[in-house]
C-alpha positions in Angstrom: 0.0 0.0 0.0 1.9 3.0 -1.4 1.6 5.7 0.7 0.6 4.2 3.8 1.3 2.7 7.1 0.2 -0.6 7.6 -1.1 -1.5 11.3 0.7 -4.8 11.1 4.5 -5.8 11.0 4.2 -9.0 8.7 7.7 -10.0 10.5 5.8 -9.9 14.1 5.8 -14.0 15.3 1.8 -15.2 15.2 1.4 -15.7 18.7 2.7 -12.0 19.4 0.2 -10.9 17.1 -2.9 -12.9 18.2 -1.9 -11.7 21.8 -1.8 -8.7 21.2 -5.0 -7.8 18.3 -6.9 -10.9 19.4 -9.7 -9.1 16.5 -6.9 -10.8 14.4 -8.3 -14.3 15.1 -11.6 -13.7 13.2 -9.3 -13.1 10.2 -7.6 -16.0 10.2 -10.7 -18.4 10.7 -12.2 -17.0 8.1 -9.0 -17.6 6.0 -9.4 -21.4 7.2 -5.8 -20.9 8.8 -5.4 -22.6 11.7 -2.7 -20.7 13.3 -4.6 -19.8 16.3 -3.2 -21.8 19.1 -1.0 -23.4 17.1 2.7 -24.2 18.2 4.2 -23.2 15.8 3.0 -19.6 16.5 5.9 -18.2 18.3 7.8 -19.0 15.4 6.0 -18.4 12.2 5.0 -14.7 11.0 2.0 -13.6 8.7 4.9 -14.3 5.9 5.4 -17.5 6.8 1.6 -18.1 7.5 0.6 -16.9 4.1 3.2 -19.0 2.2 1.9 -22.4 4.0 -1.8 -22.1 3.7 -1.4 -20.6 -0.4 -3.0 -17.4 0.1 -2.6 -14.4 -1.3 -0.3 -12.0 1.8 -1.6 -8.5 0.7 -5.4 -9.6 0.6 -4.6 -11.1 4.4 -2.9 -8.2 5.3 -5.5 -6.3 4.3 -8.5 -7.9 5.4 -6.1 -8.4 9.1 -6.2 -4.3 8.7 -9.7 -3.9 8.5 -10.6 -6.1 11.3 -8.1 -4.5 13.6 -9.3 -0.6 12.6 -12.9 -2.2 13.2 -13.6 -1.8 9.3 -16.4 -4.2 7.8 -15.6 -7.9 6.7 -15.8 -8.9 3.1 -18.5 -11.2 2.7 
């Protein structure tokens, strides 16, 4: 996103994330990633996440954004 700050660091481990924007979670459920809880969390970041479960990082990171800002979910 040219010209913007992003309210997530895509280099943050999951488990830091979830802890600390727990609106996060919604996100990933909906993604069908099951990161939440899992133990590789404290080790794997939204790049890593992304890369694993084949979907597309900007639309996550964007969609993670908009939950986190309390924007409306995409249908």
């Amino acid at each position: 996103m040219a010209g913007s700050t992003s309210l997530i660091d895509i280099c943050v481990p999951l488990s830091a994330l979830i802890a600390q924007r727990p609106e996060a979670i919604a996100v990933f459920l909906r993604y069908k990633m099951l990161c939440v809880g899992c133990v590789i969390g404290p080790f794997h970041t939204i790049v890593n996440a992304c890369a694993e479960h084949w979907v597309e990082q900007t639309d996550f990171v964007q969609a993670l954004e908009r939950a986190i800002s309390g924007g409306p979910a995409p249908n």
